[in-house]
N, CA, C and O of each residue as an XYZ file, in Angstrom:
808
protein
N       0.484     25.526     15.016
C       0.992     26.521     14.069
C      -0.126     27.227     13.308
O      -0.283     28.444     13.397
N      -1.112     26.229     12.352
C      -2.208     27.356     11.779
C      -3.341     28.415     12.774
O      -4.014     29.336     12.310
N      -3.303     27.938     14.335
C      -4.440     29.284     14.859
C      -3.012     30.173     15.751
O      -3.165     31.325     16.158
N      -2.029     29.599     15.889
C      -1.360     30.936     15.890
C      -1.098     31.633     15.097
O      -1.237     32.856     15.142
N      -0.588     30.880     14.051
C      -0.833     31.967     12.356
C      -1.995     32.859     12.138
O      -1.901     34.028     11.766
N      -3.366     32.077     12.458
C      -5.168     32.950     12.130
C      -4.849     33.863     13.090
O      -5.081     35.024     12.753
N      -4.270     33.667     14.465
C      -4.914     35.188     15.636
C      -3.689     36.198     15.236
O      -3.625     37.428     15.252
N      -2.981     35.445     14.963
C      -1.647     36.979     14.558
C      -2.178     37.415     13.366
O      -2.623     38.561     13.426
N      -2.275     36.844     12.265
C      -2.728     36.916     10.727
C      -3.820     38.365     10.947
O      -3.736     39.498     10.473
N      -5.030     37.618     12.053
C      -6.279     38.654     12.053
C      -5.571     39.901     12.971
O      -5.497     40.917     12.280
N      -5.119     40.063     14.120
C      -4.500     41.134     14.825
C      -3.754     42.259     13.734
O      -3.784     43.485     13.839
N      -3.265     41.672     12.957
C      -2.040     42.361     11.952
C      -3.123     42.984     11.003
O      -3.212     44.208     11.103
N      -3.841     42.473     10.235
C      -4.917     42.880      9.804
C      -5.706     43.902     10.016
O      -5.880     44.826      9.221
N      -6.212     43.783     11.086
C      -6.725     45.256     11.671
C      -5.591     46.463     11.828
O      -5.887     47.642     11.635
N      -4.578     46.131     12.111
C      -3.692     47.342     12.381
C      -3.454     47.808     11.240
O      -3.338     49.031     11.154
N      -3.283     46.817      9.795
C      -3.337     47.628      8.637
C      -4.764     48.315      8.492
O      -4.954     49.522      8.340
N      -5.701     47.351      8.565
C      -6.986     48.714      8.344
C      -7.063     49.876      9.231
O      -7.665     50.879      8.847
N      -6.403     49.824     10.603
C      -6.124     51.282     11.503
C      -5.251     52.287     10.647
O      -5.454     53.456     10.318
N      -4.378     51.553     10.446
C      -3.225     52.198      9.617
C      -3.705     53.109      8.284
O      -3.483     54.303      8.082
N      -4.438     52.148      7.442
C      -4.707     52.747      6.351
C      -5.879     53.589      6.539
O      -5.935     54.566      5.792
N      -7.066     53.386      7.584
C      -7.730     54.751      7.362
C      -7.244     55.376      8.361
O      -8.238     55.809      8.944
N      -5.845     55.863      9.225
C      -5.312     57.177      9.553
C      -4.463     57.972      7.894
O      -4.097     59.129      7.684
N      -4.418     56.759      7.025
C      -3.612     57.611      6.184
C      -4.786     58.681      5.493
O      -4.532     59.879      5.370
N      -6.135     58.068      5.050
C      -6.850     58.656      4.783
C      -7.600     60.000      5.371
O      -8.261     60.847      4.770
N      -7.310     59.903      6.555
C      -8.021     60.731      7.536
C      -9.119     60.667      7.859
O      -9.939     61.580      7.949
N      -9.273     59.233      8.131
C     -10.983     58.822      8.281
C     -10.804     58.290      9.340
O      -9.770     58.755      9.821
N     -11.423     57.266     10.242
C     -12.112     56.471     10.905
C     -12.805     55.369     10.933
O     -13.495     55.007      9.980
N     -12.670     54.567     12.285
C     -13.061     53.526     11.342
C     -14.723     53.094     11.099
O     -15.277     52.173     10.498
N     -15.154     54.160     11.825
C     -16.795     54.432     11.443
C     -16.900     54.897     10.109
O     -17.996     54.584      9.644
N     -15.877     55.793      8.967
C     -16.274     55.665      7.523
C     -15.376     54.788      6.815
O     -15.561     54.637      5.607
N     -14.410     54.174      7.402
C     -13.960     53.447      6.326
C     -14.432     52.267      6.021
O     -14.722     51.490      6.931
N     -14.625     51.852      4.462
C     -15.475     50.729      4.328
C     -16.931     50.755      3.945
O     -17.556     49.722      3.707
N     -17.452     51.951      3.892
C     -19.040     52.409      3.961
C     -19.237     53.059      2.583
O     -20.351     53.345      2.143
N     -18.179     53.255      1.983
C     -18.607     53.791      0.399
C     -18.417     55.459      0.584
O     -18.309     56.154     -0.426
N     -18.388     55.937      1.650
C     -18.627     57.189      2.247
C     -17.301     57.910      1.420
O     -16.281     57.334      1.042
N     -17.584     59.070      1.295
C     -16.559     60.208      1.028
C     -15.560     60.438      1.761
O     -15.964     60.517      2.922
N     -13.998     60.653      1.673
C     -13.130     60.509      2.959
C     -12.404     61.633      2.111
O     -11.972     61.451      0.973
N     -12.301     63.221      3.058
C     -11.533     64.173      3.012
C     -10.046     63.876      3.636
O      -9.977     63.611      4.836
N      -9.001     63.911      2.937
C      -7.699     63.911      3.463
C      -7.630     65.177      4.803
O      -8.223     66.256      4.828
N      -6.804     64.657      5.717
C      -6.614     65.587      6.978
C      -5.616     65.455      7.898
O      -4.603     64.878      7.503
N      -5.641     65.810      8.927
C      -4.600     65.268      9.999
C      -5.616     64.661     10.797
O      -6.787     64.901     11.090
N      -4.859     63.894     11.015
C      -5.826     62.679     12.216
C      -5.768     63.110     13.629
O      -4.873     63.672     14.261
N      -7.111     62.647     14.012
C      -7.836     63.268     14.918
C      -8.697     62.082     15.540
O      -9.880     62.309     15.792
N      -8.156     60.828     15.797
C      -8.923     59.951     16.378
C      -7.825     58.844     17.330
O      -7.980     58.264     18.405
N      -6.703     58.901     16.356
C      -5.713     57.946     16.984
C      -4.018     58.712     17.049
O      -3.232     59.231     16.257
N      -4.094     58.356     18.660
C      -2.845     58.844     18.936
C      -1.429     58.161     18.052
O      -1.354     57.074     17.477
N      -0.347     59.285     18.203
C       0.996     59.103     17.089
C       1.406     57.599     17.434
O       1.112     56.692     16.656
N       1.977     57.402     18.423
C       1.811     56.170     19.200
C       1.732     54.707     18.365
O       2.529     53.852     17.976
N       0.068     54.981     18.323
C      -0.624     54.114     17.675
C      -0.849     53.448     16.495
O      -1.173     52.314     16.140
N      -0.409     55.160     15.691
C      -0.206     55.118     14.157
C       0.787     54.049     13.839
O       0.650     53.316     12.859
N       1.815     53.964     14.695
C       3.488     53.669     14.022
C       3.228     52.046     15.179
O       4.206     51.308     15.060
N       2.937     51.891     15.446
C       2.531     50.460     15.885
C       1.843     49.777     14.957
O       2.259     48.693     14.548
N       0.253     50.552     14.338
C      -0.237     49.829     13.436
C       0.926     49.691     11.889
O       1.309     48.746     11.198
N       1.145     51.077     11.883
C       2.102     50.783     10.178
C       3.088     49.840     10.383
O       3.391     49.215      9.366
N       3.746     49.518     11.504
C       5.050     48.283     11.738
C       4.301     46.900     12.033
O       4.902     45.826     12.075
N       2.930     47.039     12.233
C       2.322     45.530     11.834
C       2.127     45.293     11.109
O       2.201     44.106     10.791
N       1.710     46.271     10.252
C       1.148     46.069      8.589
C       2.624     46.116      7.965
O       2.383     45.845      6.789
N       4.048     46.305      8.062
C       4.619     45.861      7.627
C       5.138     44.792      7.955
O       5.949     44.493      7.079
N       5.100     43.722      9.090
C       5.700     42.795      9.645
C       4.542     42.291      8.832
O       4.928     42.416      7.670
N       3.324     41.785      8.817
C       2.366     41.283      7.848
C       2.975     40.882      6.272
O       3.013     39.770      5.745
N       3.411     42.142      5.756
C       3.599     42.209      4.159
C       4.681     41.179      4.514
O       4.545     39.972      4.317
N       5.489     41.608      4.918
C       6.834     40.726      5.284
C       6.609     39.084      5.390
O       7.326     38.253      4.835
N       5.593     38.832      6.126
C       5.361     37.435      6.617
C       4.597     36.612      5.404
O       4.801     35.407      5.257
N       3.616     37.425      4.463
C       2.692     36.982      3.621
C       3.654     36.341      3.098
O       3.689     35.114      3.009
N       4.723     37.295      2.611
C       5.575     36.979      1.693
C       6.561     36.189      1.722
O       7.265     35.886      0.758
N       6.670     35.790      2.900
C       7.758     34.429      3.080
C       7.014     33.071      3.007
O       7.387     32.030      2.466
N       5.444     33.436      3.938
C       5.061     32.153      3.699
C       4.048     31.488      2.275
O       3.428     30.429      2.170
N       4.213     32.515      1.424
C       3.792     32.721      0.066
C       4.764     31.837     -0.571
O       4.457     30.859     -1.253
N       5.953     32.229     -0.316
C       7.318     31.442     -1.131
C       7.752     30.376     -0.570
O       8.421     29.533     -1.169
N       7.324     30.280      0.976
C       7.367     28.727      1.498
C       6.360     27.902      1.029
O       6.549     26.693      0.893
N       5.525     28.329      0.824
C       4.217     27.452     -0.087
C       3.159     27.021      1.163
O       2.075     26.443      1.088
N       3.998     27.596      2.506
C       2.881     27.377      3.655
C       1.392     27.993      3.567
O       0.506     27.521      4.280
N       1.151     28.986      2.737
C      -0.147     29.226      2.487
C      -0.887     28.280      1.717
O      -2.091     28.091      1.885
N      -0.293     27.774      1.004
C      -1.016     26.844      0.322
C      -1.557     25.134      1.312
O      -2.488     24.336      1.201
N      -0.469     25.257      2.126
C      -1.037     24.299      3.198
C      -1.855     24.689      3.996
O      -2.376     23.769      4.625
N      -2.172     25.607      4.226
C      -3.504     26.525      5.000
C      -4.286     26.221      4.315
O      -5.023     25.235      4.320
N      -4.157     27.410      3.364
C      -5.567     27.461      2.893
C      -5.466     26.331      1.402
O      -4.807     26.620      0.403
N      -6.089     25.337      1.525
C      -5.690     24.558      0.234
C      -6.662     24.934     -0.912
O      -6.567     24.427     -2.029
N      -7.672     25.919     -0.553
C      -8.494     26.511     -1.822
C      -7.098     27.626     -2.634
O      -7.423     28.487     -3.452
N      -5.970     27.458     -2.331
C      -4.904     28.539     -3.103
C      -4.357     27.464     -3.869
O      -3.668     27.784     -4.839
N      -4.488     26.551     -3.684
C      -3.219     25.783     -4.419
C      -4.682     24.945     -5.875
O      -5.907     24.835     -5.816
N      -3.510     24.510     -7.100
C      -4.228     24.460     -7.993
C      -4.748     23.018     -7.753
O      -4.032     22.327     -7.030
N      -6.125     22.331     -8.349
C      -6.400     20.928     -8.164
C      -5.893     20.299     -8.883
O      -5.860     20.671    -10.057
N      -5.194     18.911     -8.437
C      -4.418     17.640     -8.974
C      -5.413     16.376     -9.446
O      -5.741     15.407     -8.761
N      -5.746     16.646    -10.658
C      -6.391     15.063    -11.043
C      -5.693     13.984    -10.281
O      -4.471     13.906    -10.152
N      -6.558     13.179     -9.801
C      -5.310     11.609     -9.705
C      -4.886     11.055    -11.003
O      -5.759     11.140    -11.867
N      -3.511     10.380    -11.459
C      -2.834      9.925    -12.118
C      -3.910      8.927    -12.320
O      -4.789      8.633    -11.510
N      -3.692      8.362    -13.712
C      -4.501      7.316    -14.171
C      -3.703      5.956    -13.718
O      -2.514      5.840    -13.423
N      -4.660      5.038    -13.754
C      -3.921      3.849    -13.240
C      -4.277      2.651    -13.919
O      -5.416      2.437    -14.335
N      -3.207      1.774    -14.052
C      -2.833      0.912    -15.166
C      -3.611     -0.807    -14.271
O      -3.273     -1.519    -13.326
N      -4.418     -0.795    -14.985
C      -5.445     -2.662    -14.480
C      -4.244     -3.578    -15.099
O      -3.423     -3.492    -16.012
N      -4.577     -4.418    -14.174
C      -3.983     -5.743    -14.849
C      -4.853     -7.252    -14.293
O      -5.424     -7.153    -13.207
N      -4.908     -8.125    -14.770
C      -5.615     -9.112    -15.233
C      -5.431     -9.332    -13.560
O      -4.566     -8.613    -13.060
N      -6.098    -10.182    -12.705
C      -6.188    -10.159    -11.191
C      -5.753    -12.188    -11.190
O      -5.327    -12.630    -10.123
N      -5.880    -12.978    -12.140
C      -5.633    -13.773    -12.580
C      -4.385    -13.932    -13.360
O      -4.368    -13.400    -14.469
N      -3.066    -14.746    -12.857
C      -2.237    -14.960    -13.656
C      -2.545    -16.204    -14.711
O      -3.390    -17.046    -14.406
N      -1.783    -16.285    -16.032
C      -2.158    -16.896    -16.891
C      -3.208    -16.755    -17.828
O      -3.791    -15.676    -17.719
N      -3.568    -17.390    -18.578
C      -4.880    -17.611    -19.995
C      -6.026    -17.982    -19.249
O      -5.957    -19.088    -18.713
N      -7.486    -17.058    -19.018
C      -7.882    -17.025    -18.720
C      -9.454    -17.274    -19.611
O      -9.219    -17.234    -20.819
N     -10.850    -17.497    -19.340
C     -11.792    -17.275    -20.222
C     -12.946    -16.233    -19.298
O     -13.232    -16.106    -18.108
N     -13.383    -15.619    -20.563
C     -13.499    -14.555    -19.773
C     -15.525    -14.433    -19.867
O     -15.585    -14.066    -21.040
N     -16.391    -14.476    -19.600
C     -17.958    -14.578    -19.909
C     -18.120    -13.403    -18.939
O     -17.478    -12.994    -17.971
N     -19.439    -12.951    -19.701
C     -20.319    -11.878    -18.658
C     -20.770    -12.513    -17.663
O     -20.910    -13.736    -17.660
N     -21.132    -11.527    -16.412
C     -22.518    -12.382    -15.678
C     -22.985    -11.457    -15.643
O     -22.797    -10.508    -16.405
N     -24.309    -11.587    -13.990
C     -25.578    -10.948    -14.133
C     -24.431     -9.481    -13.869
O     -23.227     -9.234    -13.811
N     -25.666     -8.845    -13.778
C     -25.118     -6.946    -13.233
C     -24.291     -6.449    -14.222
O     -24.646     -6.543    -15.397
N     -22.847     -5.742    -13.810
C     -22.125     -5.380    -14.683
C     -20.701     -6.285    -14.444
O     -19.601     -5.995    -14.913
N     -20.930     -7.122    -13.834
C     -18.953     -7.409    -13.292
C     -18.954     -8.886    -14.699
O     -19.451     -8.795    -15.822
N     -18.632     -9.431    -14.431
C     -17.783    -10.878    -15.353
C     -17.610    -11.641    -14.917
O     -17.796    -11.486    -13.710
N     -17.237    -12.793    -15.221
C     -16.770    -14.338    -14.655
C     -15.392    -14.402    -15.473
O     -15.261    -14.039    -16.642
N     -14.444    -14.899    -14.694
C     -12.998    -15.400    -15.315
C     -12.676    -16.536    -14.701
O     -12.244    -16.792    -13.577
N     -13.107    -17.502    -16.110
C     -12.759    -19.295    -15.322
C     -11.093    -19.492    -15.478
O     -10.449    -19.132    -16.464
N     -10.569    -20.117    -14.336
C      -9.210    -20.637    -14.107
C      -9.180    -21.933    -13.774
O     -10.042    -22.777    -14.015
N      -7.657    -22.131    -12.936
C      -7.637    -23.205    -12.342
C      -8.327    -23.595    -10.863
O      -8.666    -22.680    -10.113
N      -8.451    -24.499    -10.617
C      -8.914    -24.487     -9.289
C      -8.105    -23.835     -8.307
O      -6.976    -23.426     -8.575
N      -8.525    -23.745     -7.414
C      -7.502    -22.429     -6.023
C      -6.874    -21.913     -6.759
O      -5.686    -22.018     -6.451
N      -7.070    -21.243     -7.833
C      -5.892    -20.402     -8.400
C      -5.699    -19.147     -7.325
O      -6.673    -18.933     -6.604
N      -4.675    -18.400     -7.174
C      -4.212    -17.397     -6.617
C      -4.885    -15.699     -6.926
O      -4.061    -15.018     -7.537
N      -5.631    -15.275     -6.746
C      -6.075    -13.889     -6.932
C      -5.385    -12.587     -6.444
O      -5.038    -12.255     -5.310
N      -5.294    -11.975     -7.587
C      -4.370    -10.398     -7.671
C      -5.052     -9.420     -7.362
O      -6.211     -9.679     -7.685
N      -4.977     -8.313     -6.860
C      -5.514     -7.057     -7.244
C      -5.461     -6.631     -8.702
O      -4.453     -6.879     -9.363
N      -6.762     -5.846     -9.362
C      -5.811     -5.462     -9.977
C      -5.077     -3.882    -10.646
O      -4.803     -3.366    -11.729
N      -5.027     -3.678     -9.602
C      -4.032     -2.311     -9.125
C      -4.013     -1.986     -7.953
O      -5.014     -2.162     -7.258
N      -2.911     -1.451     -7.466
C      -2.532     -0.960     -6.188
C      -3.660     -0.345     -5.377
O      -4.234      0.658     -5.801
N      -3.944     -0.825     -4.401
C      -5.094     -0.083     -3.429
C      -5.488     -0.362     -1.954
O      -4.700     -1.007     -1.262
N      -6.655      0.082     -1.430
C      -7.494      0.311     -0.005
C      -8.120     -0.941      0.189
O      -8.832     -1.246     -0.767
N      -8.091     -1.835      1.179
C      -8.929     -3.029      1.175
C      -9.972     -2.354      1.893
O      -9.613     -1.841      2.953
N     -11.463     -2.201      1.495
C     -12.449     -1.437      2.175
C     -13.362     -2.367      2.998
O     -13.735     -2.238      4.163
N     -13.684     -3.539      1.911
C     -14.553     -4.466      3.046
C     -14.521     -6.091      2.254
O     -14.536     -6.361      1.053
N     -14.479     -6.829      3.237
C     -14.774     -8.379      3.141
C     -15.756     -8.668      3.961
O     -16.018     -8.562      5.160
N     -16.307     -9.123      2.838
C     -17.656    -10.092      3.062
C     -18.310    -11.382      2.868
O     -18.035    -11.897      1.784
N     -19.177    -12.111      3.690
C     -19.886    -13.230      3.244
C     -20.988    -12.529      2.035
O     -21.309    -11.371      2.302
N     -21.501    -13.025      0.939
C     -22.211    -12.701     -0.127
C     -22.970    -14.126     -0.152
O     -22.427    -15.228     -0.071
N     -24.693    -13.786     -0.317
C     -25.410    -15.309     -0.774
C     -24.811    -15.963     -2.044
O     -24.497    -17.142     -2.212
N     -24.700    -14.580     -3.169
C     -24.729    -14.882     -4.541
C     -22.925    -15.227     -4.670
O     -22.445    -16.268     -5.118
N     -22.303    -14.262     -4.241
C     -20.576    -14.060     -4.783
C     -20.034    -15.197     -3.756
O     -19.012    -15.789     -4.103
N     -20.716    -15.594     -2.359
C     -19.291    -16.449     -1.469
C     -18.692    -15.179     -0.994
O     -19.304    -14.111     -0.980
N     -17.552    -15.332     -0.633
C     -16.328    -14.196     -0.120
C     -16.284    -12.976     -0.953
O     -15.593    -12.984     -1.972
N     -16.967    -11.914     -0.608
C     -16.462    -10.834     -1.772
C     -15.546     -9.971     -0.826
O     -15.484    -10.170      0.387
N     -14.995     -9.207     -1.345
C     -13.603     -8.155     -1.515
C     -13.823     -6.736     -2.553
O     -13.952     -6.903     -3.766
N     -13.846     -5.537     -2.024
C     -13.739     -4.844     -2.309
C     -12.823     -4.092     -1.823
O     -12.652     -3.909     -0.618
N     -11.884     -3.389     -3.106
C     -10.994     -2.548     -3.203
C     -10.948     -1.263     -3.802
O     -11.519     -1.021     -4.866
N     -10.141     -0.237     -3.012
C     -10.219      1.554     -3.309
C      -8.954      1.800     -4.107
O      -7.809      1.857     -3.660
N      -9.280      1.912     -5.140
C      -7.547      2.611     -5.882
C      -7.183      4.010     -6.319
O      -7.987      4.680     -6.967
N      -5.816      4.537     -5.931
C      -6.094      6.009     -6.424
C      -7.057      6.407     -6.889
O      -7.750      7.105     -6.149
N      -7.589      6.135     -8.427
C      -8.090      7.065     -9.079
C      -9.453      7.238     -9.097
O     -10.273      7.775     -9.842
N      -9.461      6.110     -7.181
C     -11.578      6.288     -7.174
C     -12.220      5.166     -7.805
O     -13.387      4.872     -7.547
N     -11.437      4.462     -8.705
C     -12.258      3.007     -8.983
C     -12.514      2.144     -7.705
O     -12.028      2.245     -6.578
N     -13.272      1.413     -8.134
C     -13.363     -0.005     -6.537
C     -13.536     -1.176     -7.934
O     -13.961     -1.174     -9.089
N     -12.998     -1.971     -7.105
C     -12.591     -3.357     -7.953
C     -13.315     -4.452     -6.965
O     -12.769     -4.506     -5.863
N     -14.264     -5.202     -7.111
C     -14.789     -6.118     -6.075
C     -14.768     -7.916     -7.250
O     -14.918     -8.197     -8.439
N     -14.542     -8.521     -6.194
C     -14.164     -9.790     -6.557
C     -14.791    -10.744     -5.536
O     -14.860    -10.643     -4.311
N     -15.267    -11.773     -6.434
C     -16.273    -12.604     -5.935
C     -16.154    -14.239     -5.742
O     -14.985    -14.616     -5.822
N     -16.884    -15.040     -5.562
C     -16.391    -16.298     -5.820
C     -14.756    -16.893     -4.944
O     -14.120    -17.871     -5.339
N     -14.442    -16.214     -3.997
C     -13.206    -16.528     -3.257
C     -13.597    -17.396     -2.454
O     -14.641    -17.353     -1.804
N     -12.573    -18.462     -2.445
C     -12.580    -19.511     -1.128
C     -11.906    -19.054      0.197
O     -12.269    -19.750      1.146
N     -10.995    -18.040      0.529
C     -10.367    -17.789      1.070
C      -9.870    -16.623      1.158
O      -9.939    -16.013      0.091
N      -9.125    -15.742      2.475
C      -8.896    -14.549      1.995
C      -7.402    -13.876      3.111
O      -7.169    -13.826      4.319
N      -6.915    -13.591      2.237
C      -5.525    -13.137      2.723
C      -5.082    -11.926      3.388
O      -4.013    -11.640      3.927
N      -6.169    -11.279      3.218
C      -6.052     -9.890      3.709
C      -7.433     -9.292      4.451
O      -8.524     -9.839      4.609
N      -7.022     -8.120      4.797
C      -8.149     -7.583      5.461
C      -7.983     -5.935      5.641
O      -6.993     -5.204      5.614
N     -10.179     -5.544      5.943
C     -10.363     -4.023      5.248
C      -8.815     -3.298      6.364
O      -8.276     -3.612      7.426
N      -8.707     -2.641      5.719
C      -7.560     -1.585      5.869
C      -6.047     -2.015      5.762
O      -5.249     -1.472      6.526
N      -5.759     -2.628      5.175
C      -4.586     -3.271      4.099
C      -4.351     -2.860      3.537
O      -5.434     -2.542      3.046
N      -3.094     -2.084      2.511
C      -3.324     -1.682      1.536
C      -2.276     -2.359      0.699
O      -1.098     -2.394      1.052
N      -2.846     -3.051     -0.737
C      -2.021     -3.969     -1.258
C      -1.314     -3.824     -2.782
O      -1.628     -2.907     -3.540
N      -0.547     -4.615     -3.049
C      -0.267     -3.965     -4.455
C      -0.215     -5.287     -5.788
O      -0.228     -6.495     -5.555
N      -0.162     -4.718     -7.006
C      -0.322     -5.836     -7.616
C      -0.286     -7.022     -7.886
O      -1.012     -7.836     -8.457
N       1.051     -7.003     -7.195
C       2.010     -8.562     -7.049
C       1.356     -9.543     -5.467
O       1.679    -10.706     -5.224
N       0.563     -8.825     -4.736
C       0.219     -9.253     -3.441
C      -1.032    -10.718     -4.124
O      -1.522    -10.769     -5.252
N      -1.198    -11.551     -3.166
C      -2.124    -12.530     -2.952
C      -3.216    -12.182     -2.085
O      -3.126    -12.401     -0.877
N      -4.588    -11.481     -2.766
C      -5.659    -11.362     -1.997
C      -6.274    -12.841     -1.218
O      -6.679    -12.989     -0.065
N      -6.183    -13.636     -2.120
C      -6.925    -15.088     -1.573
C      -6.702    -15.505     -2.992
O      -6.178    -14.992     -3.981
N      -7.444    -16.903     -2.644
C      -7.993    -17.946     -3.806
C      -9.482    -18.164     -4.442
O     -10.457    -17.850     -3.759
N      -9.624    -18.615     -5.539
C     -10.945    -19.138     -5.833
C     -11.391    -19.673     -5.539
O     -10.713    -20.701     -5.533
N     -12.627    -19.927     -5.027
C     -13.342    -21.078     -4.562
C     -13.378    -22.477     -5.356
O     -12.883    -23.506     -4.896
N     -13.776    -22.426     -6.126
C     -13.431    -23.364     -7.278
C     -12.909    -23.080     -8.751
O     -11.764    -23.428     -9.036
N     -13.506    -22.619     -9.451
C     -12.911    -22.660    -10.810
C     -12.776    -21.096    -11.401
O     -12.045    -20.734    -12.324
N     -13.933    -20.055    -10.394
C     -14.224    -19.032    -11.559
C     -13.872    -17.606    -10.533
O     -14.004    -17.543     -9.310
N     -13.440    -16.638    -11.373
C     -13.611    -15.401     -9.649
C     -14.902    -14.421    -10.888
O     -15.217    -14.368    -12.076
N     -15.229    -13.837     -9.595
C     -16.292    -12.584    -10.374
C     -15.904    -11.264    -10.347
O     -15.921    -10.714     -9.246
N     -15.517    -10.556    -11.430
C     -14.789     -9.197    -11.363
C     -15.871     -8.319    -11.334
O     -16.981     -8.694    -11.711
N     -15.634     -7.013    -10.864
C     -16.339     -5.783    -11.618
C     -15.624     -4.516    -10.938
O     -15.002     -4.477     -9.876
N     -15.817     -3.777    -11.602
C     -15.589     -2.493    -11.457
C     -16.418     -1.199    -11.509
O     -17.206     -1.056    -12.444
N     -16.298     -0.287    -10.608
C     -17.298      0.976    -10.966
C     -16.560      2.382    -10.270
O     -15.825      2.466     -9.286
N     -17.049      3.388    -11.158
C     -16.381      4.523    -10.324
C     -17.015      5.710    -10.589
O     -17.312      6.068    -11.729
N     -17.293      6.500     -9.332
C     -18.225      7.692     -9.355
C     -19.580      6.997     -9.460
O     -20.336      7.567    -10.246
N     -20.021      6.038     -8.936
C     -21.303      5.452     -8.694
C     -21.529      4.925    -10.305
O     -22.691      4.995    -10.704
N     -20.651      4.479    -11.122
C     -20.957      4.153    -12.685
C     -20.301      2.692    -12.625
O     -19.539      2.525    -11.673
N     -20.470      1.665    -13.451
C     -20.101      0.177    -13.702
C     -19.182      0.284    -14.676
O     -19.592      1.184    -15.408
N     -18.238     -0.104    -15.062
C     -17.022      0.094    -15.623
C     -17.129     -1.563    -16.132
O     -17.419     -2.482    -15.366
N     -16.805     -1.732    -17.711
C     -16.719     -2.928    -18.177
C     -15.294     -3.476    -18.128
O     -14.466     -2.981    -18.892
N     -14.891     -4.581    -17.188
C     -13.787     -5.073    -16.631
C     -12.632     -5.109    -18.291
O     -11.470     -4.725    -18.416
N     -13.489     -5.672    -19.227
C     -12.469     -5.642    -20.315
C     -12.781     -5.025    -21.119
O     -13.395     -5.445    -22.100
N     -12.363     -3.563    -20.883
C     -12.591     -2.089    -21.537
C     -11.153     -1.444    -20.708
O     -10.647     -0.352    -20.970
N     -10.722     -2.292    -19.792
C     -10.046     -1.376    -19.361
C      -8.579     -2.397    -18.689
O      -7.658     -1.873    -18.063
N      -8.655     -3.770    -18.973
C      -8.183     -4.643    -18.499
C      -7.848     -5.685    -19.890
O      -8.754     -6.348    -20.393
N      -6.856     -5.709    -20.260
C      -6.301     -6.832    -21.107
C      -6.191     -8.171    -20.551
O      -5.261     -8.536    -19.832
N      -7.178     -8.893    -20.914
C      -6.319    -10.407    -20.681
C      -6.340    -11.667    -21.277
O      -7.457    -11.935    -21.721
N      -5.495    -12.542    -21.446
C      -4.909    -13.397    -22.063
C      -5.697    -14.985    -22.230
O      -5.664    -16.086    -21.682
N      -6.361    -14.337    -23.291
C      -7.143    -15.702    -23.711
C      -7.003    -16.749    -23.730
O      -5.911    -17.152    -24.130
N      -8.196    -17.889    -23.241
C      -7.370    -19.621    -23.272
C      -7.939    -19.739    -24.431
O      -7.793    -20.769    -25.088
């Protein structure tokens, strides 16, 4: 549908620019050139021709205008349509229950639990990659709407895999032992896990 739309779109096109410089009485060697254009009778393109190009250039106006109000131009060309921030999106603790919460190295955190406790996302998202880590054990990184990545560390185990896409209530894996390692960053920046994440103190 869109390059049969572009070769008709461009065909129709030209017949309006035929069209409009016979109205002028130009050619299409001055039209377009800045040049001076004396009104006249035309003298380059047969009658014929004229009324072929003016009934494309109106089947054109005609068509802009339907697929203007179908909003199909805007699926073309998506530089027409206005840009959509992504919706902000609501963290939640990736740990159920009272948790304690300490920095570690870099920018992410430590949140001590129970042993094998159960690990959340925490928000709806892209499983991008699982990995062995020297420092983290099992890490997990996740893509969420709004462009954050959420990576989690310290897992014994893992429930899912990259191209999953999971939601809050889902079971990524477990802890390895007692602690998981959060962090967050977005647009290449470190995001402080509890700046943006409430959770429930032991």
């Amino acid at each position: 549908m869109p390059r049969t739309f572009v070769r008709w779109f461009a065909l129709a096109a030209f017949a309006v620019f035929l069209a409009g410089a016979w109205r002028l009485g130009g050619s299409p060697g001055t039209a377009g050139r800045g040049e001076a254009i004396v009104p006249g009778p035309p003298t380059w393109l047969p009658p014929a021709a004229v009324r072929a190009a003016e009934a494309g250039r109106d089947r054109l106006y005609a068509l802009v205008g339907r697929l203007t109000a179908d909003g199909v131009l805007r699926t073309l060309f998506p530089a027409l349509a206005p840009v959509e921030r992504p919706a902000p999106v609501a963290f939640r603790s990736p740990l159920d229950g009272a948790v304690f919460v300490s920095s570690a190295s870099g920018a992410g955190i430590l949140i001590e639990t129970e042993a094998q406790a159960a690990v959340h996302p925490v928000a709806e998202g892209w499983v991008l990659q699982a990995a062995d880590d020297a420092a983290l054990g099992i890490r997990l990184s996740i893509l969420h709407p709004d462009g954050t990545v959420s990576v989690y560390g310290h897992l014994g185990e893992l429930r899912v895999r990259p191209g999953n896409w999971v939601y809050p209530d889902d079971v990524l894996g477990r802890v390895r032992e007692r602690s998981l390692y959060l962090a967050l960053e977005r647009d290449g920046r470190a995001l402080s896990p509890t700046d943006v994440i409430r959770f429930d103190p032991r």
